[in-house]
N, C-alpha and C positions, 0 to 999 in steps of 0.2 A: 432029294434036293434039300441042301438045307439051307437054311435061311438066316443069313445074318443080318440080326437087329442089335443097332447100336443106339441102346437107350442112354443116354448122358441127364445125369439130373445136377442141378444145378441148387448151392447150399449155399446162404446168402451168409453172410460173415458180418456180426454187428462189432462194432468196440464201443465203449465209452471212454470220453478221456475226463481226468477231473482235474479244475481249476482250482485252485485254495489263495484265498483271499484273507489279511489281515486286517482288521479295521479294531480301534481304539474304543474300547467301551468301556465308560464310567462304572463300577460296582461299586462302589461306595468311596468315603472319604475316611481318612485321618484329621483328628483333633491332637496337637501333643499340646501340652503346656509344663510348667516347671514350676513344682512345688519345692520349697527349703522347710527340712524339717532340723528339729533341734532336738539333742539328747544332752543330759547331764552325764558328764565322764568324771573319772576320778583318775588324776593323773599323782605316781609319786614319782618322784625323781629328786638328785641330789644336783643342788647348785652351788655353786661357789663364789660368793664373795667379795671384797677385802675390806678390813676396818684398818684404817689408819689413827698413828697418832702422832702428833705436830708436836715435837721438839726446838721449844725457842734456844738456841745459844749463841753469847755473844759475844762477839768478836771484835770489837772499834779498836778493829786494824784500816790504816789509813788505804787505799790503793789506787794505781795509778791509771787501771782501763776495769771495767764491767763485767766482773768475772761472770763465767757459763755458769748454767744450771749443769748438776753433774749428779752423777752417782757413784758411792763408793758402800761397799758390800753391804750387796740390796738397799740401803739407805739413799731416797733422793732429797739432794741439798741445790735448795733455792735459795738464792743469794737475796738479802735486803739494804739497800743502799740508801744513805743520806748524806745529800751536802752541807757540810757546815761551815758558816761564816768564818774566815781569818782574813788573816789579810790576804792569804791568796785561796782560793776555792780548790778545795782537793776534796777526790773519794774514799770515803771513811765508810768501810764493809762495818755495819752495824751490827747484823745479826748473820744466823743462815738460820734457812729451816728445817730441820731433819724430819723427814717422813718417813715411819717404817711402817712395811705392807705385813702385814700378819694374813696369808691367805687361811680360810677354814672351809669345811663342805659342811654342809648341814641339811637332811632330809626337809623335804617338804610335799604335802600330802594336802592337794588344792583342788576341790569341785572347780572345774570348767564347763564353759557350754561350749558344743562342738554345731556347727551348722553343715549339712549335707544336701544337696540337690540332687532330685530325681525327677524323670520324665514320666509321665502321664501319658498313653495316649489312647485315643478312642476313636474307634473306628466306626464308622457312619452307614450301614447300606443304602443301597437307591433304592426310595420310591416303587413298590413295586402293585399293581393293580392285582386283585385279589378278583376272583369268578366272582363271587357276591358283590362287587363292584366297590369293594373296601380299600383303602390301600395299606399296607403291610410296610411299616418300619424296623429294621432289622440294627441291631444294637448289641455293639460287643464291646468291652473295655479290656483294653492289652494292658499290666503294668511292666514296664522297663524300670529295669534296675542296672 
């Protein structure tokens, strides 16, 4: 005879499941501020000019309207007018002005100060309690450039 035994064991099955939670925590702070620093430069570079020189000549030609300001090669001519008493009032062109431009380049070699702004900033840790019951300030300074 034989005998059947139906042994069933029974194996319990654990899981875990896991939650993950975000929450905002101070570690420390930023200081920035803005320092302007100044350096002495040496700039050369070529400028250019004009010197003028004023040509009186005269003309006491009579005329009968308000001639333009004009130019005729490169030379600008301003017109200067005077009314003179007769017995009838008329325009008597006096003078003109001749301006000629003489352009020139000339070196020039000029200490300047140049000012620059840069960011500072300094980063702060938190407060943090110490086993010996001390608290511990933690200090680091970032430069930006």
């Amino acid at each position: 005879m034989s005998e059947s035994t139906d042994t069933r064991m029974s194996i319990p099955l654990v899981q875990e499941n896991l939650t993950i939670e975000k929450q905002a925590v101070e570690t420390g702070r930023v200081r920035i501020r803005t320092v302007v620093d100044e350096k002495l430069v040496r700039v050369s570079e070529h400028l250019e000019r004009d010197d003028v020189t004023i040509e009186r000549v005269t003309v006491n030609q009579e005329v009968t309207e308000v001639p333009q300001v004009r130019e005729e090669n490169g030379v600008l001519i301003v017109p200067v007018l005077e009314e003179v008493v007769v017995v009838q009032k008329r325009l008597l062109l006096k003078e003109e002005l001749h301006v000629h431009r003489n352009r020139r380049s000339e070196p020039v070699d000029e200490a300047v100060k140049l000012k620059s702004m840069r960011a500072e900033a300094e980063r702060v840790g938190p407060e943090n309690p110490q086993p010996d019951g001390t608290r511990a300030r933690i200090r680091r300074k970032e430069r930006l450039e």
